[in-house]
C-alpha positions in Angstrom: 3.3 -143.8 -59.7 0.5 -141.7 -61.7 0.9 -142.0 -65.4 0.0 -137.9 -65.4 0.0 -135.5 -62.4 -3.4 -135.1 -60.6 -4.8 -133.7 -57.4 -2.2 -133.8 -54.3 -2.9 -137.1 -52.5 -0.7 -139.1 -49.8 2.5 -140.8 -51.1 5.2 -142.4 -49.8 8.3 -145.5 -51.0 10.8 -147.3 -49.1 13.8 -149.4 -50.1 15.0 -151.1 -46.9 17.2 -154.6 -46.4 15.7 -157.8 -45.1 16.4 -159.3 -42.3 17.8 -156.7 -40.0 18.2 -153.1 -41.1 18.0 -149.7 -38.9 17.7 -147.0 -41.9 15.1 -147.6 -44.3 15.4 -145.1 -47.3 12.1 -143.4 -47.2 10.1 -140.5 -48.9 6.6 -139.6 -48.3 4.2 -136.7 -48.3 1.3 -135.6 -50.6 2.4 -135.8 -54.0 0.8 -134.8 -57.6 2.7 -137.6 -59.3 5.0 -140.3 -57.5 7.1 -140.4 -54.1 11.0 -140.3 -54.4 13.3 -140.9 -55.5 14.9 -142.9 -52.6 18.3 -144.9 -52.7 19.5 -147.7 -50.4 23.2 -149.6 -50.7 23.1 -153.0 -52.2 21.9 -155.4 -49.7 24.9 -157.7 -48.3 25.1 -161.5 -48.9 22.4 -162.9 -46.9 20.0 -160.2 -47.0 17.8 -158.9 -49.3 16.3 -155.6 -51.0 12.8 -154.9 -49.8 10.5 -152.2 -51.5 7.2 -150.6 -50.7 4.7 -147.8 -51.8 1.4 -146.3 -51.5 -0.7 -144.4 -53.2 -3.8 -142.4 -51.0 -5.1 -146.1 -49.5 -3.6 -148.5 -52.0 -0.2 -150.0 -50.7 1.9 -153.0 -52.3 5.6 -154.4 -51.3 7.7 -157.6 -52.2 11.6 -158.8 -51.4 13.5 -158.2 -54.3 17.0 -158.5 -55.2 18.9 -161.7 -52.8 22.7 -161.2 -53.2 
């Protein structure tokens, strides 16, 4: 997420469940400011909430929330 808009550049975010999912939440496209919003049900016991975004070639995800 920019802290102010700027030029249009490639953005996308997903919220997805780890270890088996078929439906990611996912938004992307070319963006002044940030991708999304997306939304994803809480994961179940046993699995866990996985997020990830870029920004033109900068990406970065992590496993979140573990029910």
């Amino acid at each position: 997420m920019r802290s102010k808009p700027g030029a249009r550049v490639f953005m996308e975010v997903t919220l997805d469940t780890w270890t088996t999912s078929t439906t990611p939440a996912r938004d992307a496209g070319s963006y002044t400011t940030y991708a999304g919003p997306v939304y994803k049900d809480l994961p179940t016991p046993g699995q866990c909430m996985t997020w990830s975004g870029s920004i033109d070639i900068s990406y970065n995800s992590d496993i979140g929330l573990c029910p």
